[in-house]
N, C-alpha and C positions, 0 to 999 in steps of 0.2 A: 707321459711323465718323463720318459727314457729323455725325450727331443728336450725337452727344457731344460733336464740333467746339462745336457751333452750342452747345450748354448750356453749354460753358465759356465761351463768349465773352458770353453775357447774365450767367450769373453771377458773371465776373471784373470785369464792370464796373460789377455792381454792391457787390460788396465794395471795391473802391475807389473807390466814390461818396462821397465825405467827407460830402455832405449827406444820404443815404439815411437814411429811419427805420426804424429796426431793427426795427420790425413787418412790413418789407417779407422780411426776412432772414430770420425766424424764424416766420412764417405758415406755412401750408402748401403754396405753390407749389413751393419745393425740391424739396421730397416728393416731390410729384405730375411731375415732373421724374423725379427719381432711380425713380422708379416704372417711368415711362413708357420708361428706356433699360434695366431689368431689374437696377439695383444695389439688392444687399442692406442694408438695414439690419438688420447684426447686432451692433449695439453695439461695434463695431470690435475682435471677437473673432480675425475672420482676420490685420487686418492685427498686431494687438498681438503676436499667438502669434508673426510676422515681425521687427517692428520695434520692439514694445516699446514705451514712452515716447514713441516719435516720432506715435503718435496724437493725443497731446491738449500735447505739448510743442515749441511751434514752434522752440526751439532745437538738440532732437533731431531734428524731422523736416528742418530743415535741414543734417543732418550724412548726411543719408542720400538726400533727394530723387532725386536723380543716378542713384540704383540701381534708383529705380523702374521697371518697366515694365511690370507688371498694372495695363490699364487697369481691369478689373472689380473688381480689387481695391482700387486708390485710389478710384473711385467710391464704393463702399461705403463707405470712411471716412470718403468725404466726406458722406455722406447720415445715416452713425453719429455724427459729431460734431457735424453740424447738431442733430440728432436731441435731444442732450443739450440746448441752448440753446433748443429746442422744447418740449421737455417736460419734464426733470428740473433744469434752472439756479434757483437760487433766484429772479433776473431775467433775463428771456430780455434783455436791456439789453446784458448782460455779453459777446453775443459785440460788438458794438462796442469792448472794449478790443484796446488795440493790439497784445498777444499772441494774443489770438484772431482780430481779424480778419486780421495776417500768416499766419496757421497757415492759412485759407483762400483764401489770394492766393496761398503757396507752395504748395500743394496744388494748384490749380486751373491754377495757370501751368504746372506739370509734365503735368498732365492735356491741358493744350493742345495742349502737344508729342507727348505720346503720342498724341494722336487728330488732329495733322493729317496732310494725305494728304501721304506718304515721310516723315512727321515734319521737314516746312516749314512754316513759320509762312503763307506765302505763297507766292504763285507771278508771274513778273515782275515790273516796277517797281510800287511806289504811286503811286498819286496824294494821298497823305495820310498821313502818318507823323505818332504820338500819342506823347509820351516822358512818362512819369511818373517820378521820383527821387525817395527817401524814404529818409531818414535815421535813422531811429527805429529804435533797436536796444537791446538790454538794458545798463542801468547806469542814473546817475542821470539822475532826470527832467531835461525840457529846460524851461530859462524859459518862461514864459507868451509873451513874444513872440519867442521862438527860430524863427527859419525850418525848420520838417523837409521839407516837400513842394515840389516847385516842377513843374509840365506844360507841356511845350510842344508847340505842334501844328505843324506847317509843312502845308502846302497845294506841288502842282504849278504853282498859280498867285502865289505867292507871297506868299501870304496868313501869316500869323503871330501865333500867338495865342499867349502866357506869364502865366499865373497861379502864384502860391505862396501856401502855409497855413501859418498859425502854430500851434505847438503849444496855447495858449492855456490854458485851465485843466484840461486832461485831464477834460473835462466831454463824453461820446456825442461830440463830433465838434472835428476840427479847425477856426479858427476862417482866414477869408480875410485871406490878406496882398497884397503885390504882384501888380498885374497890367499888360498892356501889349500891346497888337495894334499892328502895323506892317507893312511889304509890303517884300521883297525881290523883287529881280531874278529874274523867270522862271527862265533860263538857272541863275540859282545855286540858285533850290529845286530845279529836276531833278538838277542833281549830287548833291545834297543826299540826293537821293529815290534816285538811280542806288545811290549807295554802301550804302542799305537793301535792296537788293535779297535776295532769300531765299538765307540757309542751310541748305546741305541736303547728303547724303552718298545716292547708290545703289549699289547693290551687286547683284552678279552671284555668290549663293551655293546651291552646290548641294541639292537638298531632301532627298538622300540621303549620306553618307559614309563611307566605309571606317576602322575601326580602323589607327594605323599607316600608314595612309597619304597620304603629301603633297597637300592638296587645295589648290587653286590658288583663292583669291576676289582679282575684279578690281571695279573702281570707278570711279565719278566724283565730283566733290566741285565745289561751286558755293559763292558768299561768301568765298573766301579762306582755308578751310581749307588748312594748311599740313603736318599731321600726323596721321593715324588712327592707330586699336589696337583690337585684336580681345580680344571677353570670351568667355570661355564662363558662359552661367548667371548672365549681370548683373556679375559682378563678381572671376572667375578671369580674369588676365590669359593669352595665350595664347601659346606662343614661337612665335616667328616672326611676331606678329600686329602690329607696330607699324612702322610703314612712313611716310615720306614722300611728298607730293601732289607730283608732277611734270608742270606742266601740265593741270593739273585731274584726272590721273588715279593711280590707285594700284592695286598688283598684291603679295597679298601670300599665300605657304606655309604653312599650320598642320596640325598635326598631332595629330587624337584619338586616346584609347585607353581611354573607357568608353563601354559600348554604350546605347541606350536613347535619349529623344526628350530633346533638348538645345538649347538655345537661345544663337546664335550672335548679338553683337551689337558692329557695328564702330563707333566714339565717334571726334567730331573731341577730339583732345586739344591742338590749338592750331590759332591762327585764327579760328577760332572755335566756338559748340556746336553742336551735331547730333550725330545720329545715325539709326542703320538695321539691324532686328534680323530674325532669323527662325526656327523654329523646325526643327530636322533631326533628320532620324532615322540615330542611328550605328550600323552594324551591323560584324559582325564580316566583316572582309576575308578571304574565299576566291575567290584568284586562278587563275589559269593558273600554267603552268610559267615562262614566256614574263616574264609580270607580274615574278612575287619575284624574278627573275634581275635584270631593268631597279630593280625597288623595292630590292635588297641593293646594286649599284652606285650609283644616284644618292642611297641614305640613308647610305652608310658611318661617316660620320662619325657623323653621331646612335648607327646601332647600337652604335658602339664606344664613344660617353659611356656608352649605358644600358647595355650590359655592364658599365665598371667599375661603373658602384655593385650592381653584383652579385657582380663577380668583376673585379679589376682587374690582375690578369697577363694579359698579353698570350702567353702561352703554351698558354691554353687554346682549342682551335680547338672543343672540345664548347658550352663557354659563347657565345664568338660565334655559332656556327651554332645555337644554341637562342635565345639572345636575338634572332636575323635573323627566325628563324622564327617565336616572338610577338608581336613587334612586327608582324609582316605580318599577324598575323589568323591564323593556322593551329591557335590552341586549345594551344600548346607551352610548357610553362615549363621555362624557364631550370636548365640540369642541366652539370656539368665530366663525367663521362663518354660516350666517344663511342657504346658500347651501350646508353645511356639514351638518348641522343638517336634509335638507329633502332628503340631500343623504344617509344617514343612516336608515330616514324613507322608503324610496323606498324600500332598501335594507331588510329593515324586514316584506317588503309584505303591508305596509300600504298603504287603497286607498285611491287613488286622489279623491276631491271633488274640481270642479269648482263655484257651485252653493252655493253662499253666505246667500243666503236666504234658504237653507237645511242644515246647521249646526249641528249638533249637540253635547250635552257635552262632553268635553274631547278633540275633533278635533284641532289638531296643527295647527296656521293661520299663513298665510307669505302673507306679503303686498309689495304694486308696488317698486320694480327693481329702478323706474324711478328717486325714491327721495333716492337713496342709496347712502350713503359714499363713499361704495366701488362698482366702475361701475359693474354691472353686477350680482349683490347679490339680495337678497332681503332686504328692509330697516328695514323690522321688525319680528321679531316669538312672536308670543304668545299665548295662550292655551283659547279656546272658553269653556266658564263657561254656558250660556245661555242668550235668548235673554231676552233685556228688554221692549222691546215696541213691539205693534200689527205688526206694519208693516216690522219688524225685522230688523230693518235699524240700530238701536243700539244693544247692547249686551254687559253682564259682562265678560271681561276678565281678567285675572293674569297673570302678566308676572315679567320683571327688575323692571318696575316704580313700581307697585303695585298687592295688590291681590283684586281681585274683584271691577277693574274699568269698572263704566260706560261709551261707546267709542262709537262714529259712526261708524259704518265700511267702510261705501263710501266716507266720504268727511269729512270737517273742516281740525282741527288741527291732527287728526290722519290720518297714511298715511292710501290708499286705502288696503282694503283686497281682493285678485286676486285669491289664491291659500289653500288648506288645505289636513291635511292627517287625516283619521281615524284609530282607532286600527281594525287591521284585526280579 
């Protein structure tokens, strides 16, 4: 990562060398470069099949930078579209135009960030902060002596250097405008320099994750970040994943539910930019008993959003208890009869429990047949939390009516419970 750092930062400097002769650019040291870190040049097949246009159109690859984060894949294009101004440009001259040479300042800048270490530009105060501003954007040209560029340098000692370039005749290079070196107060370059200090985001996320279930990632945030938000895949937003910086830190809930190696990537969305990505592997959640008892109370809510868009009567206790049961990982789709759902349970090995009075959490309950709607079903499913009295005659359940009801299980107003399944 150090090697790609260091390449970017010799080649951003010098695509923004106003004075550079673009024999320097388009020779063969890039190459030899992009060789030596293992980027392809494939005539910027990979990335086009991605991005399209934003290859060789710096107004498109400005609409999308942001979502980059293969660095071997932005290498490559950048080595593919050198490549053309190398050897296929009618003048290699032409990457000096000012769509060209932006499209490799926007590329290389992103590149930066992608390969510095936690994706900081820096680490502690400078002693030398470089500001470049450039004005030159699509539309009509600017006069010959239009100011577009202006740099300033500050120094810890309070040194100060300010140059600007004129547009001049859109002739290979900017032509020099103002300039002006002067010293400021020590004390006031270091605050100067203080308030530069690196943005940056870390994260504390797990390299493993359970389908459906709430993964806790926690953070720090340095520069004044005020707001993070979590992607899945560069650029799925994630619920639960946007969170405020409280005191440098942040603490935020998300929830997957496809399996397979996924890439998890939290963004400063105000304060400033950064970011901190990393690649997880989600697997399907097979829990304990113990688990889906704790994961059906603390998700209730959610269960019962993704039940309605399945089934939105609150009458059916088959569809909650199947929608509890996929969401947790257990391989169950979503079924309104309460026989389907302990045909399903059969099916993935879970055992039978007779004995009402040996419960335990998490165990799927179906009560008597006798008081069923539909002949021959069971009247009710619902998920055994644990007992509440010595004699185990009651117990808290969660089911359609509620989470964590007090119920008899043999008699009153709830039906009898006969039947149950445990996680194998």
């Amino acid at each position: 990562m150090k090697e790609v750092h260091n390449f970017v930062v010799k080649w951003l400097d010098k695509f923004r060398n106003q004075e550079i002769d673009y024999i320097e650019l388009v020779d063969h040291y890039l190459a030899d470069d992009c060789d030596a870190l293992g980027f392809e040049m494939d005539s910027g097949e990979g990335f086009s099949k991605r991005y399209g246009s934003a290859f060789y159109d710096y107004r498109e690859l400005k609409k999308i930078i942001d979502y980059i984060n293969d660095i071997e894949l932005l290498g490559s294009a950048i080595y593919s579209r050198w490549r053309y101004f190398n050897h296929w440009a009618y003048d290699g001259e032409e990457i000096l135009e000012d769509s060209n040479r932006s499209w490799f300042v926007l590329a290389l800048k992103r590149l930066l960030v992608l390969s510095a270490e936690n994706n900081a530009m820096f680490k502690g105060i400078p002693k030398t902060i470089h500001i470049v501003s450039n004005n030159i954007c699509y539309g009509p040209s600017p006069e010959p002596k239009d100011e577009i560029e202006q740099n300033l340098t500050i120094s810890s000692e309070g040194q100060v250097k300010f140059s600007s370039f004129n547009f001049g005749y859109g002739i290979e290079k900017y032509e020099k405008g103002r300039s002006k070196d002067f010293n400021i107060e020590k004390p006031v370059a270091e605050k100067i320099l203080n308030v530069a200090e690196k943005v940056a985001i870390t994260a504390s996320i797990p390299s493993t994750i359970y389908t459906y279930e709430s993964t806790k990632i926690t953070g720090t945030v340095t520069g004044g970040i005020t707001k993070v938000k979590a992607y899945i895949d560069d650029t799925i937003a994630l619920n639960g994943g946007e969170v405020d910086v409280v005191d440098g830190k942040f603490t935020m809930n998300i929830i997957l539910s496809q399996t397979g190696s996924r890439k998890i990537t939290i963004k400063a969305i105000a304060g400033g930019t950064a970011e901190v990505e990393k690649t997880v592997n989600v697997v399907t959640s097979v829990k304990s008993g113990q688990w889906f008892a704790d994961y059906y109370v603390n998700n209730y809510s959610a269960i019962i959003a993704e039940r309605n868009k399945y089934y939105s009567s609150s009458y059916s206790c088959a569809a909650t208890a199947s929608t509890a049961l996929k969401m947790a990982g257990y391989g169950i789709t979503q079924v309104l009869i309460t026989n389907d759902v302990e045909s399903q349970l059969i099916n993935k090995g879970w055992k039978k429990i007779t004995n009402m009075g040996a419960l335990l959490p998490g165990d799927v309950v179906f009560t008597d047949k006798s008081v069923s709607n539909i002949p021959g079903t069971y009247s009710h499913v619902q998920v055994f939390i644990k007992y509440s009295n010595s004699a185990k005659t009651y117990a808290y359940i969660t089911d359609n009516n509620g989470n964590m009801l007090n119920v008899n299980l043999y008699s009153g107003s709830w039906p009898t419970s006969v039947v149950a399944y445990r996680v194998p």
